[in-house]
BAFI-3210 file (N, C-alpha, C; in Angstrom, 3 decimals, decimal comma, padded with zeros to 6 digits):
// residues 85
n [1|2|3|4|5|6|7|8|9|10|11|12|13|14|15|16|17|18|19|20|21|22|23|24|25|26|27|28|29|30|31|32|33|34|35|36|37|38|39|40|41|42|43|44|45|46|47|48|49|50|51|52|53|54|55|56|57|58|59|60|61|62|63|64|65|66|67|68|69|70|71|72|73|74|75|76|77|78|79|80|81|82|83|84|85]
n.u [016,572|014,611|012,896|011,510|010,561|009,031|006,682|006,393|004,629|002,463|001,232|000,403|-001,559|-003,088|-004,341|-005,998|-005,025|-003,988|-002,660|-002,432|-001,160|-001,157|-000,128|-001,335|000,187|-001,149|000,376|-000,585|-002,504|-003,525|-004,184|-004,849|-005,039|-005,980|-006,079|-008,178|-009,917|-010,432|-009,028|-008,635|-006,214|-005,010|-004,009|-001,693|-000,978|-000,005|002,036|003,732|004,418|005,810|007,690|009,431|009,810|011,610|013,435|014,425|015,319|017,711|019,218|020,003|022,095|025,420|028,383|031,067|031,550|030,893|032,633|033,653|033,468|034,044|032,479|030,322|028,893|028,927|027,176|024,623|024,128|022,912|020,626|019,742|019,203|016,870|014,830|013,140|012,347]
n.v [026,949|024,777|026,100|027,875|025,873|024,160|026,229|026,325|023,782|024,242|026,404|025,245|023,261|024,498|025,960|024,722|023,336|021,099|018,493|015,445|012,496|009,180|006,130|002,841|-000,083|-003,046|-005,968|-004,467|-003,315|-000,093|002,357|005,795|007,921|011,443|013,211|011,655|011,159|008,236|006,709|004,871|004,199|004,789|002,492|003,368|005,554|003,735|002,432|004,691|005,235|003,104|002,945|005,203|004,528|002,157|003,755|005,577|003,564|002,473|004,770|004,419|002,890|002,106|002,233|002,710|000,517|-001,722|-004,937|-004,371|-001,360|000,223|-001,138|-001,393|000,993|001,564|-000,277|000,899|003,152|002,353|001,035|003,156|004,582|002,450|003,584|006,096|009,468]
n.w [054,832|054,906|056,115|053,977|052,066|053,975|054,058|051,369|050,858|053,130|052,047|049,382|050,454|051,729|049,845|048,774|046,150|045,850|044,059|042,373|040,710|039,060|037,992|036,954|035,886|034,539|032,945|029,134|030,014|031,245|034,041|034,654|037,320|038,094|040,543|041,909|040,029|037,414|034,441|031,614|029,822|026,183|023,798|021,918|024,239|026,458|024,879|024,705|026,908|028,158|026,555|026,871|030,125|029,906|028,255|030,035|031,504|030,299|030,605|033,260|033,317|033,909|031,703|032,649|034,786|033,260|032,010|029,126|028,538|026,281|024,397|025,640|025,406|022,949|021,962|023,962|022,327|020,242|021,437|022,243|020,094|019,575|020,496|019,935|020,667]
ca.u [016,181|013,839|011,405|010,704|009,907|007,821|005,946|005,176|003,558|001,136|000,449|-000,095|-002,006|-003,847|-004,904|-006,757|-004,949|-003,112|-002,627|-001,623|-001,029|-000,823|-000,205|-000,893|-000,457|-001,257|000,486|-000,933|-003,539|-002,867|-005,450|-003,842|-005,352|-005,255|-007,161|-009,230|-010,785|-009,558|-009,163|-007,912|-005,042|-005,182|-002,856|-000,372|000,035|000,428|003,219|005,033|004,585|006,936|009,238|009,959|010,542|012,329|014,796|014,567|016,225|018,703|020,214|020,681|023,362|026,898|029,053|032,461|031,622|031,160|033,830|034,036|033,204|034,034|031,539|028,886|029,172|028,395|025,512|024,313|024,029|022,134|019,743|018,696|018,329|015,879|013,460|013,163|010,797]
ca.v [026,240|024,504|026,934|028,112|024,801|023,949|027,459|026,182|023,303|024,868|026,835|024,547|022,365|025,689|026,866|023,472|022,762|019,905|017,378|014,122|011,475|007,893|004,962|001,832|-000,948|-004,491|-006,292|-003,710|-002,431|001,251|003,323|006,737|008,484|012,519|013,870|010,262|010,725|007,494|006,734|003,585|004,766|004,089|001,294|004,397|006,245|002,939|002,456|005,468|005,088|001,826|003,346|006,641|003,734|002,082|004,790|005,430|002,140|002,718|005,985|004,010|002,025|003,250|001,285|002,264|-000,625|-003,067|-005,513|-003,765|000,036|000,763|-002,056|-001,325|002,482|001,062|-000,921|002,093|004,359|001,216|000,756|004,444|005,067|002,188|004,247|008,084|010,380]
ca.w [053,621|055,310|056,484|052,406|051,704|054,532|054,247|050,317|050,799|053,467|051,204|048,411|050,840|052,292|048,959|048,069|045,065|045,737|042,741|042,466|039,453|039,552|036,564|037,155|034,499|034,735|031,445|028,587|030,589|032,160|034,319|035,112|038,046|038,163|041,608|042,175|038,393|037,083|033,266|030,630|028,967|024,984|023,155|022,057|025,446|027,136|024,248|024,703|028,537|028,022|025,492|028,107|031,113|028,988|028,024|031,554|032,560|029,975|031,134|034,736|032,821|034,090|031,018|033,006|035,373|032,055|031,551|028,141|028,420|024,437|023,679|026,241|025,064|021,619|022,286|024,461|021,342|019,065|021,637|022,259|018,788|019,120|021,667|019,824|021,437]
c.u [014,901|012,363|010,664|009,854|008,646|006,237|005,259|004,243|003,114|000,653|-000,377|-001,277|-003,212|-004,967|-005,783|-006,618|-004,322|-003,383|-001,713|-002,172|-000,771|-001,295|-000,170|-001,306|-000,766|-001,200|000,506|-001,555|-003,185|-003,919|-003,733|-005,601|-005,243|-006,565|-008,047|-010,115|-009,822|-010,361|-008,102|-006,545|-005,409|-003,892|-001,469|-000,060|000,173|002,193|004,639|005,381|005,798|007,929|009,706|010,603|011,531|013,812|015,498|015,613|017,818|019,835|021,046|021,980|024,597|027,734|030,753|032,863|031,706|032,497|034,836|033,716|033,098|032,704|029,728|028,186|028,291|027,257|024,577|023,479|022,921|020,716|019,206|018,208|017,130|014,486|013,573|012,255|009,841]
c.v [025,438|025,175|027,095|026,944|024,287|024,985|027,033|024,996|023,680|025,557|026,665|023,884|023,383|026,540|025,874|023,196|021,528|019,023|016,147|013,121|010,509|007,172|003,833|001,325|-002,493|-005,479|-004,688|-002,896|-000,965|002,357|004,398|007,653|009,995|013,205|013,129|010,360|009,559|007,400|005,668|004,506|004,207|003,284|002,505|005,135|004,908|002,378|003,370|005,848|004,271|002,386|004,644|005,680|003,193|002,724|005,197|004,672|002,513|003,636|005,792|003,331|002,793|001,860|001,638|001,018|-001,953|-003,172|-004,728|-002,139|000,314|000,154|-001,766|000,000|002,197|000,484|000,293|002,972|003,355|001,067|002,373|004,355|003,713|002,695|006,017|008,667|010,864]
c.w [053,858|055,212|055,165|052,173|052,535|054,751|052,804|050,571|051,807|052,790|050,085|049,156|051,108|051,160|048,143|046,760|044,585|044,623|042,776|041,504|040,002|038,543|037,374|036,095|035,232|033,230|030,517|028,579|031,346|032,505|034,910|036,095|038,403|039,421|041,730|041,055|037,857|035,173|032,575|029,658|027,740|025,099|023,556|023,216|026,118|026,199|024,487|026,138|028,926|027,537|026,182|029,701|030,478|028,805|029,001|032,029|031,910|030,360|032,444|034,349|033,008|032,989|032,403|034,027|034,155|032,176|030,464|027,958|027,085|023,984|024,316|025,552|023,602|021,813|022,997|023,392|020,211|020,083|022,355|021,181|018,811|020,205|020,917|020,871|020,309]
res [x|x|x|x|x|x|x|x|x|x|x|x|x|x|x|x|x|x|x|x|x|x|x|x|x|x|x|x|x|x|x|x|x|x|x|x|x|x|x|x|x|x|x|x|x|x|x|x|x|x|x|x|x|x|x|x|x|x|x|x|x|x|x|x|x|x|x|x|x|x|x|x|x|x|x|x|x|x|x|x|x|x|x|x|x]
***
């Protein structure tokens, strides 16, 4: 299992296409980095950058540890619907 994997990336690495992303925000501010071209993010992708972490965090939520499971469960479902895609 190994070997495949270590055989693609040489090859990825071998075939000089390597790629690599990188966000950073500071507050509202958000440069996104794609292959050391750097670039300002607008208002709206820094918005829906938040509202995708965001939703993110939410999904980490295990309610069967809540005190209340039924209730957390409920709240759960009120505060997706307030992040759509």
């Amino acid at each position: 299992m190994i070997r495949p994997l270590v055989l693609s990336i040489a090859l990825t690495l071998a075939s000089g296409q390597a790629w690599a992303q990188m966000t950073f925000c500071q507050g509202d501010v958000c440069t996104e980095e794609v292959n050391g071209v750097k670039r300002t993010m607008t208002p709206e992708e820094v918005g829906k950058l938040k509202r995708q972490n965001a939703r993110t965090a939410l999904g980490n939520v295990e309610c069967r540890h809540a005190s209340s499971p039924e209730t957390c469960e409920t709240l759960m479902r009120d505060l997706f619907a307030q992040f759509p895609y």
